[in-house]
C-alpha positions as a LaTeX table, in Angstrom:
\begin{tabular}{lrrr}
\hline
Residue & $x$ (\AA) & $y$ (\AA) & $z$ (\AA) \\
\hline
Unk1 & 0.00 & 0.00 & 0.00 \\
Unk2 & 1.53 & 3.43 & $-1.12$ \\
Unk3 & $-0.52$ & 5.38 & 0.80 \\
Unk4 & $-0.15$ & 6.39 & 4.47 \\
Unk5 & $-3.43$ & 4.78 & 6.22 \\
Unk6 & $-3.33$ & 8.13 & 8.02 \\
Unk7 & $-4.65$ & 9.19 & 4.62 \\
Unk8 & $-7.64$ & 7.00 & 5.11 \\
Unk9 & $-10.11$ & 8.44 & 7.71 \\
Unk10 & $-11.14$ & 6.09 & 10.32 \\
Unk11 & $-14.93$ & 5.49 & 9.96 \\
Unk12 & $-15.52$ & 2.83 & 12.73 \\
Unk13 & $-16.59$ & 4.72 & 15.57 \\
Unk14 & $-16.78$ & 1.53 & 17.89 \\
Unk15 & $-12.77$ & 1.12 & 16.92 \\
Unk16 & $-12.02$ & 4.35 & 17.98 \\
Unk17 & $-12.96$ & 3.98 & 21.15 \\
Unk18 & $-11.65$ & 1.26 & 21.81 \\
Unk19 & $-8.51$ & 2.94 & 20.99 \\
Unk20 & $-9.31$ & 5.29 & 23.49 \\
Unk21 & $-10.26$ & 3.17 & 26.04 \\
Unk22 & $-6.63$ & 1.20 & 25.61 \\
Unk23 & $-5.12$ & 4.42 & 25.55 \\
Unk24 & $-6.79$ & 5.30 & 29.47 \\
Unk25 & $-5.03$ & 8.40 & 29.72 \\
Unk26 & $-4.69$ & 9.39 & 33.71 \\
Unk27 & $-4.11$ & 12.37 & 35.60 \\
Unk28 & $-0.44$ & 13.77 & 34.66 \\
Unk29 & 0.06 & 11.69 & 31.87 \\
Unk30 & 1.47 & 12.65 & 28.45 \\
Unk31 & $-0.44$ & 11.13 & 25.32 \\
Unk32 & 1.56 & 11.80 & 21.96 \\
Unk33 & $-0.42$ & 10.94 & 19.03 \\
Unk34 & 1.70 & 10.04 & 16.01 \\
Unk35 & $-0.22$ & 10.59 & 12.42 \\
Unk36 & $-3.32$ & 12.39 & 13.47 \\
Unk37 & $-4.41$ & 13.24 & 10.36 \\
Unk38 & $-8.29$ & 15.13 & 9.98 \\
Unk39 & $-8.60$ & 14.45 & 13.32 \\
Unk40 & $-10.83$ & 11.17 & 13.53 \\
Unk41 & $-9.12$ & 9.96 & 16.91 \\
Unk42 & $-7.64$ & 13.03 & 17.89 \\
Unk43 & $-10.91$ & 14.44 & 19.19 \\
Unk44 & $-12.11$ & 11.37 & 21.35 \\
Unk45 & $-8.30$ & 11.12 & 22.46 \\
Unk46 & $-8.69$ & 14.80 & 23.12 \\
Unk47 & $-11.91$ & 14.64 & 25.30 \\
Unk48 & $-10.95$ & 11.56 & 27.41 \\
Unk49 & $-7.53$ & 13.35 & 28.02 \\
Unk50 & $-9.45$ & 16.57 & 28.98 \\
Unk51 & $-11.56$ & 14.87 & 31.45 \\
Unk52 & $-8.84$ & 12.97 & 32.94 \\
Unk53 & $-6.19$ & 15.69 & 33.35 \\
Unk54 & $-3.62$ & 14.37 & 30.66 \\
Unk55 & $-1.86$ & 16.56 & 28.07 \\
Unk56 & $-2.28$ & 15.38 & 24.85 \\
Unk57 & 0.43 & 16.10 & 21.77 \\
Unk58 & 0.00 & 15.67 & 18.80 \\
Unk59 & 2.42 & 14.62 & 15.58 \\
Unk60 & 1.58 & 15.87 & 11.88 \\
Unk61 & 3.92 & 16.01 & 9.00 \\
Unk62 & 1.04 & 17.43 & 6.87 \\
Unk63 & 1.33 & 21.12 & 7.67 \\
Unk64 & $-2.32$ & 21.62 & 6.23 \\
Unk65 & $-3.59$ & 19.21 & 8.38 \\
Unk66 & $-1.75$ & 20.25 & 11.09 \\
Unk67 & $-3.29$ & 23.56 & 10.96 \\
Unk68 & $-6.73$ & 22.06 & 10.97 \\
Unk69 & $-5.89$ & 20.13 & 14.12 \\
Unk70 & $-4.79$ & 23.76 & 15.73 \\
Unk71 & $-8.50$ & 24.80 & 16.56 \\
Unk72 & $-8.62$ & 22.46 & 19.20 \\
Unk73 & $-5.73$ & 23.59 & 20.80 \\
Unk74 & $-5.16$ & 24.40 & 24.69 \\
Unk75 & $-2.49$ & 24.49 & 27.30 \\
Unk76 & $-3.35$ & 20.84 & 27.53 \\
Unk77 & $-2.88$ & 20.46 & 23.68 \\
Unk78 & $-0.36$ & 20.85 & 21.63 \\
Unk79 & 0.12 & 20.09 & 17.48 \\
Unk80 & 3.51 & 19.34 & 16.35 \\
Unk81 & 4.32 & 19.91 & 12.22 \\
Unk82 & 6.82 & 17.07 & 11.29 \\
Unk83 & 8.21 & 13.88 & 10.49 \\
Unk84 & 7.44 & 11.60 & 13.95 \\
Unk85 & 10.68 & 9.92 & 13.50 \\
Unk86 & 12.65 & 13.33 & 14.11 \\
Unk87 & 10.06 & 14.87 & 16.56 \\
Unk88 & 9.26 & 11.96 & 18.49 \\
Unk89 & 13.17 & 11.65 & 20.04 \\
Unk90 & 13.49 & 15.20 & 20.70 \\
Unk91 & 9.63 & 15.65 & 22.13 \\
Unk92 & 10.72 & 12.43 & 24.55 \\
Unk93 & 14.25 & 14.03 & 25.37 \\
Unk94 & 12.40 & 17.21 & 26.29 \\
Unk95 & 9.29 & 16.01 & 27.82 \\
Unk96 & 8.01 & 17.69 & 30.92 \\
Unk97 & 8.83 & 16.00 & 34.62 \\
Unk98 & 5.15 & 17.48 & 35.33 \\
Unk99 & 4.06 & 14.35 & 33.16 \\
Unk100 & 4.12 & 11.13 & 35.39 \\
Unk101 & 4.76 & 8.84 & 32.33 \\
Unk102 & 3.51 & 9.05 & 28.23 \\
Unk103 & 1.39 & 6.42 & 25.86 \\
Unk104 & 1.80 & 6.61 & 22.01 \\
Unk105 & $-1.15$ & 6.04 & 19.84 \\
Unk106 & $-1.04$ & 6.20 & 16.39 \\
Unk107 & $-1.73$ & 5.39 & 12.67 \\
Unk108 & 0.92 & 4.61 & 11.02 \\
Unk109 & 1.97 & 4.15 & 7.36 \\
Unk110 & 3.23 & 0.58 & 6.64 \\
Unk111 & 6.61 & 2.04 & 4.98 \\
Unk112 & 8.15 & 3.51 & 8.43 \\
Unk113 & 6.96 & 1.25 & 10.83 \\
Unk114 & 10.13 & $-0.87$ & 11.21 \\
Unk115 & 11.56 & 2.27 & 11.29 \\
Unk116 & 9.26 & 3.97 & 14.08 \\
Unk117 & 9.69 & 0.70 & 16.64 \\
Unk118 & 13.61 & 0.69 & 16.36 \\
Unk119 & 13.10 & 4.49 & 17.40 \\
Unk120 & 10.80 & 3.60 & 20.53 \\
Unk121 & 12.98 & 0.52 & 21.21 \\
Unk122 & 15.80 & 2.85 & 21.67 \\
Unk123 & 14.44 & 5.76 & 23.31 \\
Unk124 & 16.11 & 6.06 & 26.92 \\
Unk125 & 12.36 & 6.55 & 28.29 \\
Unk126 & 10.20 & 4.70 & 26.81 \\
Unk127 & 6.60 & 4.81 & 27.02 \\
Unk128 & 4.36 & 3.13 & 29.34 \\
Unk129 & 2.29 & 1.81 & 26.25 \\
Unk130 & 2.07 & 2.50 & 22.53 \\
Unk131 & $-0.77$ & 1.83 & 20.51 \\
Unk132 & $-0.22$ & 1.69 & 17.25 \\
Unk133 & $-2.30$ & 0.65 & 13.77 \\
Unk134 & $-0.74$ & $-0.63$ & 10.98 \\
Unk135 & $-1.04$ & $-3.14$ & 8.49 \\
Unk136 & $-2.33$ & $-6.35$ & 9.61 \\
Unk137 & 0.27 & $-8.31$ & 7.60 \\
Unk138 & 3.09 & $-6.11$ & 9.71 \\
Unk139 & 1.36 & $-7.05$ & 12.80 \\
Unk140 & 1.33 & $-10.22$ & 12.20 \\
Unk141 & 5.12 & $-10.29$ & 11.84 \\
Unk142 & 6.00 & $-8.48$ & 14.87 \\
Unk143 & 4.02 & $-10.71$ & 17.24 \\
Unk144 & 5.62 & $-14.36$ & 15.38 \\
Unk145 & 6.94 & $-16.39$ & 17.47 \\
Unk146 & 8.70 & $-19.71$ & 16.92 \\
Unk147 & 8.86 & $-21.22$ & 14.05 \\
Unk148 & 7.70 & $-17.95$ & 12.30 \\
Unk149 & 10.23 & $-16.10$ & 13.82 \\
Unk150 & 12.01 & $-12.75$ & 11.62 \\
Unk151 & 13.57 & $-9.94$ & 11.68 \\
Unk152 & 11.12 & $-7.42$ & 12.82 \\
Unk153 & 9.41 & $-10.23$ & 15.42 \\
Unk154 & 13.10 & $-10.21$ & 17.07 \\
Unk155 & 13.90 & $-6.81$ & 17.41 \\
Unk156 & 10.64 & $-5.90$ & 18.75 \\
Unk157 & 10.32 & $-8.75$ & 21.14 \\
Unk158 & 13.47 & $-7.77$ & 22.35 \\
Unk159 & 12.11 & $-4.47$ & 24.39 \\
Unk160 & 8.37 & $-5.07$ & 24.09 \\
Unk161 & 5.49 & $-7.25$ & 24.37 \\
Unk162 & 3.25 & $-6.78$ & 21.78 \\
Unk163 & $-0.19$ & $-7.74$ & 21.67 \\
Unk164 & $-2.73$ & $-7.90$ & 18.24 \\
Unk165 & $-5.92$ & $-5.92$ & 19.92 \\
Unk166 & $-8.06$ & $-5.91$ & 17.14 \\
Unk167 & $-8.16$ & $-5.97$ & 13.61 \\
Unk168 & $-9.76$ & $-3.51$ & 10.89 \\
Unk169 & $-11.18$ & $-3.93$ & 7.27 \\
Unk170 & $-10.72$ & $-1.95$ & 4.16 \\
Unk171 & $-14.60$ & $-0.91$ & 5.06 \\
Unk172 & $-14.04$ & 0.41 & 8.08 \\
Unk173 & $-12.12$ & 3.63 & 6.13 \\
Unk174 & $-12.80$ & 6.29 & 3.24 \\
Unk175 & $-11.20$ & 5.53 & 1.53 \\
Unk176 & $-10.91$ & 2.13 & 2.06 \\
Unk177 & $-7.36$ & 1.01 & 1.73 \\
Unk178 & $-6.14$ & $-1.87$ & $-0.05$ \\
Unk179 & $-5.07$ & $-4.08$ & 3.25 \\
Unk180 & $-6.53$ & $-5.17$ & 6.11 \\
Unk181 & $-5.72$ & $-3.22$ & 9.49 \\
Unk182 & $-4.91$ & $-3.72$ & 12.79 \\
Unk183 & $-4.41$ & $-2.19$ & 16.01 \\
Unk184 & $-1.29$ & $-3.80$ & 18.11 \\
Unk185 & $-0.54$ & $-2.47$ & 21.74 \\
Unk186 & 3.35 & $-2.85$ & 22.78 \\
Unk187 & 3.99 & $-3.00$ & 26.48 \\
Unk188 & 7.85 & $-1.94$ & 27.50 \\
Unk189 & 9.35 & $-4.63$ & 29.13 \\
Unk190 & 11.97 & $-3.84$ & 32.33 \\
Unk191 & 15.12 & $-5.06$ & 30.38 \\
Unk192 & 18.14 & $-2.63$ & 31.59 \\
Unk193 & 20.51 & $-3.43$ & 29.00 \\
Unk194 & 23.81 & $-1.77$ & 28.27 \\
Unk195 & 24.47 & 0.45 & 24.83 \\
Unk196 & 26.73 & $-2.29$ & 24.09 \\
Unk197 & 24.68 & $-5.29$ & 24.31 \\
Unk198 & 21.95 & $-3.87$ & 22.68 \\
Unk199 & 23.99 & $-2.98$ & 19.67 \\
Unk200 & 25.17 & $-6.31$ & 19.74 \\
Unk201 & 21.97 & $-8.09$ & 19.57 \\
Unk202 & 20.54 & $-5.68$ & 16.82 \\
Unk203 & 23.67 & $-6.48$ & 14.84 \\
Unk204 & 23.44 & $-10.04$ & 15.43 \\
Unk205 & 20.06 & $-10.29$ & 14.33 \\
Unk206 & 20.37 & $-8.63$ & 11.29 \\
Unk207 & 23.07 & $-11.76$ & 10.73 \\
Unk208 & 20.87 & $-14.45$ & 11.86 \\
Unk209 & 17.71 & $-13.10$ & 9.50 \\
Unk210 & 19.76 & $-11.71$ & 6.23 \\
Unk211 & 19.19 & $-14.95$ & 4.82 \\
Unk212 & 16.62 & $-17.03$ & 6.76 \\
Unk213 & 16.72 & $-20.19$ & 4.84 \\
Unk214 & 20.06 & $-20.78$ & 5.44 \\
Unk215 & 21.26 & $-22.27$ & 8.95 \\
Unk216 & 22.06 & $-20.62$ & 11.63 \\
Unk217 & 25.67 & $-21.86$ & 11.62 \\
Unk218 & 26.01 & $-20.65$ & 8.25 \\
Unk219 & 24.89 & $-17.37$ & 8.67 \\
Unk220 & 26.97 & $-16.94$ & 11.68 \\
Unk221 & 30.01 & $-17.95$ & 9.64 \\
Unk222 & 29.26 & $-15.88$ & 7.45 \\
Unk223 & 28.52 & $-12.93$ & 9.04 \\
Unk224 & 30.88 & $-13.07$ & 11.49 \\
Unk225 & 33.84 & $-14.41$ & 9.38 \\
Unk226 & 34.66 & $-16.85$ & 11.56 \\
Unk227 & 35.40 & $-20.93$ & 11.62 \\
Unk228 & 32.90 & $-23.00$ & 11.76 \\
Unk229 & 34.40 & $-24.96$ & 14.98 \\
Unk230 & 34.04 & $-21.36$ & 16.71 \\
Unk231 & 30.60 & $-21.16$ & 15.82 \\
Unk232 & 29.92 & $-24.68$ & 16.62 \\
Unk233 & 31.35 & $-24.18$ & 19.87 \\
Unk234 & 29.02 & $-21.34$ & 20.22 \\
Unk235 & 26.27 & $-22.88$ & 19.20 \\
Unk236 & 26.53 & $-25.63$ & 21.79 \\
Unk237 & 27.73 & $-23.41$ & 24.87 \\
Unk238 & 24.43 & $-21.64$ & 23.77 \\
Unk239 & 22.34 & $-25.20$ & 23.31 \\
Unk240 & 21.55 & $-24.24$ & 20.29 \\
Unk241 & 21.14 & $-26.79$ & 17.24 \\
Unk242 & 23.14 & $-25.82$ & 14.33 \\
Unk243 & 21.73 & $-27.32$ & 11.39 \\
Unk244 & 18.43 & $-25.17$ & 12.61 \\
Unk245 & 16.65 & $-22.20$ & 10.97 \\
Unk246 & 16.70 & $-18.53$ & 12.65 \\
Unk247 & 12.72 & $-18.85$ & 12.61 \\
Unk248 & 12.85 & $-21.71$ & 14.71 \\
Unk249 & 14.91 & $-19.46$ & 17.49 \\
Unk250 & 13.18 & $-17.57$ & 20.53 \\
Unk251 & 14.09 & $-13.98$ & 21.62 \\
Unk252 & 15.67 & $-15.39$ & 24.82 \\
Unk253 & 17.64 & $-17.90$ & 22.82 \\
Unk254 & 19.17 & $-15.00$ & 20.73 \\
Unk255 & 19.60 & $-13.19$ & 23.94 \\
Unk256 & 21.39 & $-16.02$ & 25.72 \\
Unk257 & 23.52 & $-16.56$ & 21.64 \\
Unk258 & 24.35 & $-12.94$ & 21.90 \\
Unk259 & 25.83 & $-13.37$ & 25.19 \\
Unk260 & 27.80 & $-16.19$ & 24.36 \\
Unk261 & 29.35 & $-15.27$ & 21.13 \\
Unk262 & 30.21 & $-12.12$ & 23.47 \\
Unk263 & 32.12 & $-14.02$ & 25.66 \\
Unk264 & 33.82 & $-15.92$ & 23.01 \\
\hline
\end{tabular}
């Protein structure tokens, strides 16, 4: 699907609050709305944040649309023209101790979703919950597990639980896109990795999933350039079968691999 799904407007009123319901914004809390688009969400998402005493932000990179969002806005809310993958950081970074924690919702186009959860998987403070709606293929992927595992499953997983909520049909928007929808909530885990091994596991996943058919003692070799009776000595420090498929490996199997090969 080219188009954003932001550029579809949300028609299903019974979806959108749901949304809003997952979203339960409290007293003190900071809701950032990525992708708000005409507004479908943003007003419900505004109201319930009203009457609960949270602040409510919102992310636009349409500057036209953007400026439609601006007659709504209060002390409590505030409309942000850019590209969520620059704001978001720098909004986080700067974000107000008056807030006692923030949520993401938001709509987001198929094309920078890998992109958008490496960003939240990153952030120092990350939020209490994001709810996000993408494609339902996408979703899909991110919530595999064993022997479906991949690439965007794994580094997901590795700072967040993610959960399918519910899903959406072309019907359910004007225009009605060409995919099916659906609305995934990702729930931080408390993992307190270093820089280090963090960047280790992102690189070694990238190695175990750039070519998923092979094993996973071949794509070790060969992404690590390094012999085979290292890896296989890996492999079984790590109790891992090496004539196996990445797919057929859990997050805390890479977790416990990545450790390994780091002591190695």
């Amino acid at each position: 699907m080219k188009k954003s799904l932001g550029q579809h407007l949300l028609l299903n009123k019974t979806a959108i609050q749901k949304i809003v319901q997952a979203a339960n914004p409290q007293k003190g809390e900071l809701i950032i709305e990525i992708g708000p688009g005409a507004g479908a969400l943003t007003l419900p998402l505004f109201k319930k944040c009203a009457a609960g005493g949270a602040q409510l932000i919102a992310i636009e990179k349409d500057a036209q649309l953007a400026n439609g969002l601006w007659r709504i806005a209060n002390s409590n809310f505030k409309v942000v023209t850019g590209d969520a993958l620059k704001e978001l950081p720098k909004l986080i970074a700067g974000h107000t101790p008056s807030a006692t924690s923030y949520k993401l919702v938001g709509n987001i186009p198929y094309y920078i979703t890998g992109k958008l959860l490496r960003i939240i998987g990153e952030l120092p403070d990350k939020p209490a919950l994001a709810i996000l709606m993408i494609q339902k293929e996408v979703a899909e992927r991110i919530i595999a597990q064993p022997p479906k595992m991949n690439l965007l499953a794994a580094a997901t997983q590795y700072w967040a639980d993610p959960k399918i909520l519910f899903t959406l049909n072309p019907k359910d928007f004007n225009p009605p896109p060409k995919v099916n929808s659906a609305v995934i909530t990702l729930t931080p885990n408390d993992k307190t990795n270093d820089i280090k091994t963090t960047k280790s596991y992102y690189h070694l996943i990238r190695i175990l999933f750039k070519q998923p058919r092979k094993t996973i003692l071949n794509n070790l070799k060969i992404g690590f350039l390094l012999k085979k009776e290292v890896i296989e000595a890996v492999l079984a420090k790590a109790k891992i079968n090496p004539d196996s498929r990445p797919q057929n490996l859990s997050v805390k199997e890479i977790e416990l691999l990545n450790y390994t090969l780091g002591r190695f």
